[in-house]
C-alpha positions as CSV (number, residue, x, y, z in Angstrom):
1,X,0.0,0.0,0.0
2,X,2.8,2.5,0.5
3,X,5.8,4.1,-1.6
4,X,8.9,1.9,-1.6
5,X,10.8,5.1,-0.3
6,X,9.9,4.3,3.2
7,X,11.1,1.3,3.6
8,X,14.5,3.0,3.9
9,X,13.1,7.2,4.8
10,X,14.4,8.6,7.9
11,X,12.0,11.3,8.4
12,X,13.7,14.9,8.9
13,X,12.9,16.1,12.3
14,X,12.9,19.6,12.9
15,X,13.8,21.4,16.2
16,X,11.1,21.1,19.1
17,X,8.0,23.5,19.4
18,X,7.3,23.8,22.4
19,X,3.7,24.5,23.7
20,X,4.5,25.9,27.0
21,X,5.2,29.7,27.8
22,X,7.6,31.5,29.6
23,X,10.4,29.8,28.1
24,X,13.7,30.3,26.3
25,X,13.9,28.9,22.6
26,X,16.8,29.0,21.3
27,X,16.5,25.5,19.3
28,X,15.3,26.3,15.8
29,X,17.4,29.7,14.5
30,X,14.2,31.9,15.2
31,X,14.9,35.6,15.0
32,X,14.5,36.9,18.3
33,X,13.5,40.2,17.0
34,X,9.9,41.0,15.7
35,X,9.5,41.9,12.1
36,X,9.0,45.8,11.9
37,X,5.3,47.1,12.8
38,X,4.8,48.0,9.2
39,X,5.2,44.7,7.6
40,X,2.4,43.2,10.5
41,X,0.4,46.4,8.9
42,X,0.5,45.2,5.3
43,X,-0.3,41.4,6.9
44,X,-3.3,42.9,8.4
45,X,-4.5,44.9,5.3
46,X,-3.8,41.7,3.7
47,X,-6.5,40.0,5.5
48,X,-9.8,41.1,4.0
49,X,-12.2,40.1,1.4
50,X,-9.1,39.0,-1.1
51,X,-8.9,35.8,0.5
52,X,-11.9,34.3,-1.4
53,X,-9.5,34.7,-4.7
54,X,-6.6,33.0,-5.6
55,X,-3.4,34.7,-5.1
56,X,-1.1,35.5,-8.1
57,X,0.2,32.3,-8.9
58,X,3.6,33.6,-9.8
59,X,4.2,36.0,-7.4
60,X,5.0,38.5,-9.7
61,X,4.7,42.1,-7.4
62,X,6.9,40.2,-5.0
63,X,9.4,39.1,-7.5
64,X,10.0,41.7,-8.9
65,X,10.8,43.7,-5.0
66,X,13.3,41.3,-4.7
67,X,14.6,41.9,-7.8
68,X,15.0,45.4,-7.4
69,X,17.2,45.1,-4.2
70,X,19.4,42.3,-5.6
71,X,20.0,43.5,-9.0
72,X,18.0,41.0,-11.0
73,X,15.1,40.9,-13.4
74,X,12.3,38.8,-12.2
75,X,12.7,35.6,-14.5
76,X,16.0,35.3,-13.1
77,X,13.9,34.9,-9.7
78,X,11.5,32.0,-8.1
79,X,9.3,32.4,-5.1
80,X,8.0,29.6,-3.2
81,X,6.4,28.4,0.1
82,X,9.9,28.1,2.4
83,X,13.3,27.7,0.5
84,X,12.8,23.8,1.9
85,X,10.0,23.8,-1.3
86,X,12.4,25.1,-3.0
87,X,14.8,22.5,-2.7
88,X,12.5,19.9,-3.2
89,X,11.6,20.9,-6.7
90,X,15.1,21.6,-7.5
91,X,15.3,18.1,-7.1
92,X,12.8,17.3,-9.1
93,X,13.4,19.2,-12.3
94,X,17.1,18.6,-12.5
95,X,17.6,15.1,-11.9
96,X,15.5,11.8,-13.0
97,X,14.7,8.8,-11.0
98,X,17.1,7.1,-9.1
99,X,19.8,9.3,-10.0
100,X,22.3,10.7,-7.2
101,X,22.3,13.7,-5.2
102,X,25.0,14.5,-3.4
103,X,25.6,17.0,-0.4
104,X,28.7,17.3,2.6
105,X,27.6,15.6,5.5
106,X,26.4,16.4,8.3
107,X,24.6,19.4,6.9
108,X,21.3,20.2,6.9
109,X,19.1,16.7,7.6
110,X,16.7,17.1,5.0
111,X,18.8,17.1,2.0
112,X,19.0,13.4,2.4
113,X,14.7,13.2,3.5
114,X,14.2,15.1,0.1
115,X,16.5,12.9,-2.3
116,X,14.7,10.0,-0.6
117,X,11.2,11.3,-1.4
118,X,11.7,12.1,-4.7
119,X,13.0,8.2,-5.0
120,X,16.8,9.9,-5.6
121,X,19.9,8.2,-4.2
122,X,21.6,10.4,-1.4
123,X,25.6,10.8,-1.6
124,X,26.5,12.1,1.8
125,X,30.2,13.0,1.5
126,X,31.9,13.0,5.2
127,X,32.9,16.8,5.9
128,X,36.6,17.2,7.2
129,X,37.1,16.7,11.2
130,X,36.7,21.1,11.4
131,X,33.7,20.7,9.3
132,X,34.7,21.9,6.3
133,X,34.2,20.4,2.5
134,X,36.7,17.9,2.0
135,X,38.3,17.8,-1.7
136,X,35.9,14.7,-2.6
137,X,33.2,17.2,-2.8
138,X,34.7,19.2,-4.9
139,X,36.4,16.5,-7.2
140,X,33.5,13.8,-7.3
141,X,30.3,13.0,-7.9
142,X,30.7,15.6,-11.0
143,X,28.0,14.0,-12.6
144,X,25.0,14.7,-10.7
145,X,23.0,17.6,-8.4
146,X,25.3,18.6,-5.7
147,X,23.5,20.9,-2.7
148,X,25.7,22.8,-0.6
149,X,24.4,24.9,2.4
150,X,26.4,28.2,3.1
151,X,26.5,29.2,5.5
152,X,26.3,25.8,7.0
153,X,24.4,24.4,9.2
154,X,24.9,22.9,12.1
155,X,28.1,24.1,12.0
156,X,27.6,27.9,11.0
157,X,30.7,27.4,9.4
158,X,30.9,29.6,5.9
159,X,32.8,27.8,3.1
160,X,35.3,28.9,1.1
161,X,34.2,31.0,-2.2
162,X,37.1,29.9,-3.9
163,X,36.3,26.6,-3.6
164,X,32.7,26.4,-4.2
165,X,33.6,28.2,-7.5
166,X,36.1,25.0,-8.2
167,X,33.0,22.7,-7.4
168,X,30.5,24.3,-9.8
169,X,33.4,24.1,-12.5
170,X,33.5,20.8,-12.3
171,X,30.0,19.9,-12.1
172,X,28.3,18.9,-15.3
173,X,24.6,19.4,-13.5
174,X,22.9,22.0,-11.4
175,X,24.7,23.1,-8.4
176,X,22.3,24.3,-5.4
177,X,23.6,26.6,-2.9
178,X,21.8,26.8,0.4
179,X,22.0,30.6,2.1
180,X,19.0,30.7,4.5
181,X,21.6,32.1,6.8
182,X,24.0,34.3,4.8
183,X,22.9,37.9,5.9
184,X,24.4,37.0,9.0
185,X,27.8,36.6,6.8
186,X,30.1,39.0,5.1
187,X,29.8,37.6,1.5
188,X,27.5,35.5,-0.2
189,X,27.8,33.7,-3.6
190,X,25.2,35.4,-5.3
191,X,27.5,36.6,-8.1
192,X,27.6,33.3,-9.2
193,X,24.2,33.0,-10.4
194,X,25.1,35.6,-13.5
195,X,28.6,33.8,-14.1
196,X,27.3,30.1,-14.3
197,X,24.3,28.9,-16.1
198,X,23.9,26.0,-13.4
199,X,23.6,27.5,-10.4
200,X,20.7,28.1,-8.0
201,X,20.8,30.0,-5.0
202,X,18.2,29.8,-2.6
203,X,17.3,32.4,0.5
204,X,14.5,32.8,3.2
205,X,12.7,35.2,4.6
206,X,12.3,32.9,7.6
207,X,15.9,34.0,9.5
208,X,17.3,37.3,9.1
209,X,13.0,39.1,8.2
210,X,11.9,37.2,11.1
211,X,9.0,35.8,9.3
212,X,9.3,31.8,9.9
213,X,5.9,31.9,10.6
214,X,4.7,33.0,7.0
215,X,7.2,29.8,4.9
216,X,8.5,32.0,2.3
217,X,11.7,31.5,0.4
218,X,13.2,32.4,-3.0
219,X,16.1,31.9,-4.9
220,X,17.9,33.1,-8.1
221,X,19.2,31.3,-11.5
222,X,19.4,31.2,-15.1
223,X,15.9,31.9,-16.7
224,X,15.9,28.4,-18.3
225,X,16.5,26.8,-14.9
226,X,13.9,29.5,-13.4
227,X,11.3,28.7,-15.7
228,X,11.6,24.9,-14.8
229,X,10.5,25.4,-11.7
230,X,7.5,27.3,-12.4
231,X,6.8,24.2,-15.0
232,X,6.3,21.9,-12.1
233,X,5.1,23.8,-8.8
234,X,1.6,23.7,-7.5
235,X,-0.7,25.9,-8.7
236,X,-0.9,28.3,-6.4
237,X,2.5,27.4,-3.7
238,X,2.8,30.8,-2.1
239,X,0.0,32.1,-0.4
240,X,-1.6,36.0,-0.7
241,X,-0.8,36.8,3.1
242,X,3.2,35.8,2.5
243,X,3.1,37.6,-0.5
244,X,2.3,40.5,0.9
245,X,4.6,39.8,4.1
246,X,7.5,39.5,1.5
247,X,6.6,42.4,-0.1
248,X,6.7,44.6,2.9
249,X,9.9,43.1,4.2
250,X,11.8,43.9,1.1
251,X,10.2,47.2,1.4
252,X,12.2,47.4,4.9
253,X,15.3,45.7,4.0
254,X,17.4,48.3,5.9
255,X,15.5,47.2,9.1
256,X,15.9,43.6,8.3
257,X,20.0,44.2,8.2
258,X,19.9,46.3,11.5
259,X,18.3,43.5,13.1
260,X,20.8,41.1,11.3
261,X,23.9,43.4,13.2
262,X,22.2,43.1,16.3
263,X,22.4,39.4,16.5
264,X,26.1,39.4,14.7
265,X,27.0,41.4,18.1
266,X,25.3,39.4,20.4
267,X,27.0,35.9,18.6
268,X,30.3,37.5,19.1
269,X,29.9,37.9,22.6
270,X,28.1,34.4,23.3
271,X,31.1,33.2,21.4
272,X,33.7,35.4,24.1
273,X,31.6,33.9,27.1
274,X,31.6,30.3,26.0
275,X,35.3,30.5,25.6
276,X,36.1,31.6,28.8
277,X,33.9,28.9,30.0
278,X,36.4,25.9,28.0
279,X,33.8,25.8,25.0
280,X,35.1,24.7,22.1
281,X,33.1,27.0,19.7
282,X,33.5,26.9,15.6
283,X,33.9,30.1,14.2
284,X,30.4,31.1,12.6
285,X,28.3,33.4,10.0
286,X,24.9,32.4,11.2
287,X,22.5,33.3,13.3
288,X,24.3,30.5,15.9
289,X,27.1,28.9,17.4
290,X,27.8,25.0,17.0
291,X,29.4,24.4,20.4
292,X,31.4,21.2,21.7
293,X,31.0,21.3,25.5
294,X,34.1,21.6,27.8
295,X,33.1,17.8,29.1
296,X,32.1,16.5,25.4
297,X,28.6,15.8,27.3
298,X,26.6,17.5,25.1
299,X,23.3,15.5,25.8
300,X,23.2,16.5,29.8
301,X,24.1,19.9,29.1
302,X,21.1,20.2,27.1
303,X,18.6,17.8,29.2
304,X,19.7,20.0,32.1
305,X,19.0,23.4,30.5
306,X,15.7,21.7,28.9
307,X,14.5,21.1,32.9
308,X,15.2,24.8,33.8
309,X,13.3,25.9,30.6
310,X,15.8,26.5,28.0
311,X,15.7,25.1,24.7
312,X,18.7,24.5,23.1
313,X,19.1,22.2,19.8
314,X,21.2,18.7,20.3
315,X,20.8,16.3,17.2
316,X,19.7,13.1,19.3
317,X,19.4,11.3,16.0
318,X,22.7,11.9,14.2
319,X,25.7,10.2,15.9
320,X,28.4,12.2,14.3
321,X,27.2,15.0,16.1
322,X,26.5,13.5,19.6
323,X,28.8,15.5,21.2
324,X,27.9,18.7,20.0
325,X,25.2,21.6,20.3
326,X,23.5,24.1,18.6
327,X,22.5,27.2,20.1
328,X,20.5,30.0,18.4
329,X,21.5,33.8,19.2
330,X,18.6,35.0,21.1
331,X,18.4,38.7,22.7
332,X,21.2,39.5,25.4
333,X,18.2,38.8,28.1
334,X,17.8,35.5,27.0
335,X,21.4,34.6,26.5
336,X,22.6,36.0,30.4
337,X,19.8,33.5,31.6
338,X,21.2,30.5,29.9
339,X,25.0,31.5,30.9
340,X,23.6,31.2,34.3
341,X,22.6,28.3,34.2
342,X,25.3,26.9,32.2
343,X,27.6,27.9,35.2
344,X,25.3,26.4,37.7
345,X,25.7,22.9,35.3
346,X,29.4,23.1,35.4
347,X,30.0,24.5,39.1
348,X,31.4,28.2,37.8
349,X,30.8,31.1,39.5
């Protein structure tokens, strides 16, 4: 009765939600800012007697705002609902059954849950002992979609530009670069959209426009590769309420960025504190900081700060990664409250 994919699908589990108030989350790279007041206006206005109709099924108005801060015409430009849709159709529309995709591992889990759905064979290529993309990335598997996320994630760590470039040289297919959190970065690889014709580069307005409530994401290629996507999305993917959240947000771009500095300062000095404390901390350009703990027991650390209140993100179900956490940059309130109680764990006063 069911699809022979799940006789081998691990199911991508996402960071807990908690139900409960009065509590710290700082488990699933929210924003800890609120969007500005005049993008929850434009929501607002949004909801009125325009939801009986269908919303523009290409998302054109919004397209074309993005466009007009990035530097690109809007057929160079896809919308859809989250960048993890996205992803998923990139899969679809540039490889066939069966045929490999291949991503550095461990990166973001649902690379692998995607290329299973679509009945694809995952290639996860071991990442270097600092995290980093070993040279088998960039040499191998030339022949087939390769999805890279960058800044990465867990590990926050931003790969080299140089060689990324070397990897979509050598690639034959479509190369999909992941930057959900690159405004938290100095650089991005956006340029390479314009330079190769088989590159896609996907963004979201969930992290840095603190709107992971409304699933929007977009990304940029070649027209041909552009107009693929549109060939097989749903009819209507992105709702009229996101559209006109994106729409606003790009229409406060410069508030988005302030926001984005705000949290750069705050992962800075997380990063100070949890070196003083004998946290090993990898350097990072996310909204995050992928910590080993001084002890290497991650999974108390985290059980302990869970019982006091304080979410924190520990991959239960990745074994590479059992002795490591993920903590998301919250506001300084929030991060003095778990450095409390991190010092109460480990006996520091």
């Amino acid at each position: 009765m069911f699809n022979r994919i799940f006789d081998k699908l691990s199911p991508y589990l996402p960071g807990e939600q908690p139900i409960e108030k009065k509590i710290i989350k700082l488990n699933t790279n929210e924003n800890p800012f609120p969007p500005p007041r005049k993008v929850l206006a434009e929501i607002k206005k949004s909801v009125n007697g325009q939801l009986r109709l269908y919303p523009d099924p290409q998302a054109t108005k919004l397209r074309r705002f993005i466009g007009e801060i990035y530097g690109f015409s809007p057929d160079w430009i896809f919308v859809g609902n989250g960048s993890d849709e996205i992803l998923r159709l990139c899969i679809f529309a540039f490889s066939s059954v069966s045929e490999r995709i291949a991503f550095p591992y461990p990166s973001y889990p649902l690379y692998e849950t995607l290329s299973m759905i679509a009945d694809r064979k995952p290639i996860k290529i071991m990442m270097n002992n600092d995290f980093t993309i070993p040279a088998s990335f960039v040499n191998t598997f030339n022949n087939c979609v390769k999805i890279v996320a960058n800044p990465d994630s867990p590990s926050g760590i931003f790969h080299s530009v140089k060689l990324l470039e070397e990897t979509i040289k050598n690639s034959k297919r479509v190369f999909i670069i992941d930057e959900a959190y690159v405004d938290f970065a100095e650089t991005d690889c956006l340029h390479f959209v314009k330079k190769y014709d088989n590159v896609i580069v996907t963004r979201s307005f969930s992290k840095s426009f603190s709107l992971a409530g409304i699933r929007l994401g977009y990304c940029f290629g070649n027209p041909e590769l552009i107009s693929a996507l549109f060939s097989i999305k749903d009819s209507y993917n992105v709702n009229l309420i996101s559209q006109s959240a994106g729409i606003a947000a790009m229409k406060n771009f410069v508030y988005m960025k302030s926001n984005c500095e705000k949290i750069i300062r705050n992962r800075e000095w997380l990063k100070n504190k949890l070196t003083k404390l004998n946290f090993h901390v990898f350097p990072s350009s996310a909204n995050f900081l992928f910590v080993e703990p001084p002890d290497r027991n991650a999974k108390f650390l985290y059980e302990f700060l869970k019982r006091h209140k304080i979410f924190i993100r520990y991959f239960s179900n990745i074994p590479e990664l059992k002795n490591y956490l993920r903590i998301t940059i919250g506001t300084q309130k929030e991060l003095l409250t778990m450095l409390k109680f991190i010092k109460k764990f480990y006996g520091f006063k």
